[in-house]
C-alpha positions in Angstrom: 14.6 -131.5 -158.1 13.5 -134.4 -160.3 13.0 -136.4 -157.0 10.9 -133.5 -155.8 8.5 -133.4 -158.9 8.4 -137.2 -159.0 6.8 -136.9 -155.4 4.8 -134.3 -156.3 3.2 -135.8 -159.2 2.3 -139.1 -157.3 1.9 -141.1 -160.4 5.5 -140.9 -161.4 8.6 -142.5 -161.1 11.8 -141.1 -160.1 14.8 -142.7 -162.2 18.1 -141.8 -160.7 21.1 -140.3 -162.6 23.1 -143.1 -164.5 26.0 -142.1 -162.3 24.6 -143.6 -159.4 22.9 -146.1 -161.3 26.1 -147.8 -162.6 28.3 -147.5 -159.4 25.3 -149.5 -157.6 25.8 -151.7 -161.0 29.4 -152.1 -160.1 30.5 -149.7 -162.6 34.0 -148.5 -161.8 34.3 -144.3 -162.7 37.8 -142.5 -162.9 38.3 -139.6 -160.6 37.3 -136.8 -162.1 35.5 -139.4 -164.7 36.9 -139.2 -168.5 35.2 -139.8 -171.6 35.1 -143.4 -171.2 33.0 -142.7 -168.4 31.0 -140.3 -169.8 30.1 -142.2 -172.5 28.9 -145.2 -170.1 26.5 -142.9 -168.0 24.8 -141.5 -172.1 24.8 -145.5 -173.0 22.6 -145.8 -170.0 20.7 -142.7 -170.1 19.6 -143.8 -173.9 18.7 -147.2 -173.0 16.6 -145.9 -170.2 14.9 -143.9 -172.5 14.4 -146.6 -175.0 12.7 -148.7 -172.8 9.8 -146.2 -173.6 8.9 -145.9 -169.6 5.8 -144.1 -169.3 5.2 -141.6 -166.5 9.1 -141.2 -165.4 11.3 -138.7 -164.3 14.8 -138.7 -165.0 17.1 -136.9 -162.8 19.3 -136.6 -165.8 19.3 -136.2 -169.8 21.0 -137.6 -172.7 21.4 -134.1 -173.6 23.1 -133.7 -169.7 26.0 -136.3 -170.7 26.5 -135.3 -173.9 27.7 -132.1 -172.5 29.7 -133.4 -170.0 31.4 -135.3 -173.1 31.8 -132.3 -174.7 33.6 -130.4 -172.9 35.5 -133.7 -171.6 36.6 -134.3 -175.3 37.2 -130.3 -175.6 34.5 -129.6 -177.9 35.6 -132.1 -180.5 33.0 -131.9 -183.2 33.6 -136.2 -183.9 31.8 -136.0 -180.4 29.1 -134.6 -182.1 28.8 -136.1 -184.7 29.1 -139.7 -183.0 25.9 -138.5 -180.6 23.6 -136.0 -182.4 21.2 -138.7 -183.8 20.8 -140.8 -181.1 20.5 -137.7 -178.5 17.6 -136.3 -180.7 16.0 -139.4 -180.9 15.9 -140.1 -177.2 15.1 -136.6 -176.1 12.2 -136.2 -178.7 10.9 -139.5 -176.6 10.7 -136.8 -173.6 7.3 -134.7 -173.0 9.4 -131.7 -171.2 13.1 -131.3 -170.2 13.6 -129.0 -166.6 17.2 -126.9 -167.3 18.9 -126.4 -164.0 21.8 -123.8 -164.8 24.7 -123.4 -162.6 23.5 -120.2 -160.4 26.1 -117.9 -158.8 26.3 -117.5 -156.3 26.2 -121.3 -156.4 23.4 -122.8 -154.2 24.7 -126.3 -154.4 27.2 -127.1 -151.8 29.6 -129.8 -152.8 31.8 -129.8 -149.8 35.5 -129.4 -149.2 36.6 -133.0 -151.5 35.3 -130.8 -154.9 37.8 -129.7 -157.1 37.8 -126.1 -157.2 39.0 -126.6 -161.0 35.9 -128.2 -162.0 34.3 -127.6 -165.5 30.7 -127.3 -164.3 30.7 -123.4 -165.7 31.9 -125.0 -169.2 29.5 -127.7 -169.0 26.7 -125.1 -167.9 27.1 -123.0 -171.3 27.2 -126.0 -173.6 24.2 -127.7 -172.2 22.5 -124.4 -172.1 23.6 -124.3 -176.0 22.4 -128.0 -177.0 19.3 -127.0 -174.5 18.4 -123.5 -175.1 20.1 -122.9 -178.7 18.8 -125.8 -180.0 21.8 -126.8 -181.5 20.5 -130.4 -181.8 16.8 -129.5 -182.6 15.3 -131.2 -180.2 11.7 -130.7 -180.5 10.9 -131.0 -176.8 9.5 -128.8 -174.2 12.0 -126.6 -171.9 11.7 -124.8 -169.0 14.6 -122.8 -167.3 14.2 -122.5 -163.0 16.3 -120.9 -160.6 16.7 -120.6 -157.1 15.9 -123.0 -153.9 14.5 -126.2 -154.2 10.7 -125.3 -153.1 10.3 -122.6 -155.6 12.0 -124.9 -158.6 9.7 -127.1 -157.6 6.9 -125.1 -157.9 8.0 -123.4 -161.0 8.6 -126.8 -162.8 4.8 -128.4 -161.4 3.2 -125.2 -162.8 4.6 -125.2 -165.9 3.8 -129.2 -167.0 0.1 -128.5 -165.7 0.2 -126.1 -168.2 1.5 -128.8 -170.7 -0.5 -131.2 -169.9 
């Protein structure tokens, strides 16, 4: 999706996720990745936002990781604690953030190699509670979308014309 709205809007950039941009880095992840890990990929994500690049869009959030954290550390409130400031400060740097919940039934197709133990429900609820609860106070700009590609798409452009 953020690839799709980068294209759309012409004058932006697309910035990959900081999953794939550390393993081109050289940046070795555990499989499934651990906190370690998780921590790395939020590093990145709020250096990439500190770099104060206009006109980008970022395939993922610092808000993103820090769920993936969350849930990683089971909900450990040190987690938090350790993140909240720097999260808000980063995501308050953001004009609009695009919330992609997990859909079901799911319309991403991860193959046969995904573990059908995953925690993408758990991680679903608690970035749609840092998102949409506004359990961090944010102060940025959220849209929900569902559905296929073409229609999130279209959702999402609509929405930050209006914004704009």
């Amino acid at each position: 999706l953020a690839q799709s709205i980068a294209d759309a809007l012409g004058d932006h950039d697309f910035a990959d996720e900081p999953y794939h941009e550390l393993v081109a880095d050289g940046y070795l992840f555990s499989h499934p990745p651990d906190p370690d890990d998780f921590e790395a990929q939020l590093e990145y994500a709020l250096d990439a936002l500190g770099d104060e690049a206009p006109n980008v869009v970022f395939d993922r959030c610092p808000v993103d990781l820090l769920a993936y954290l969350m849930v990683t550390c089971q909900n450990d409130e040190r987690v938090i604690a350790r993140w909240r400031e720097p999260v808000r400060r980063a995501m308050r740097s953001l004009d609009a953030v695009v919330f992609v919940p997990v859909e079901a039934p799911d319309v991403i197709d991860f193959g046969q190699d995904e573990d059908p133990t995953d925690s993408r429900g758990a991680v679903d609820e608690a970035l749609r509670e840092l998102l949409l609860g506004d359990h961090l106070e944010l102060e940025v700009e959220i849209l929900e979308v569902r559905g296929p590609l073409d229609r999130r798409t279209t959702a999402s452009l609509e929405w930050l014309a209006q914004l704009r």
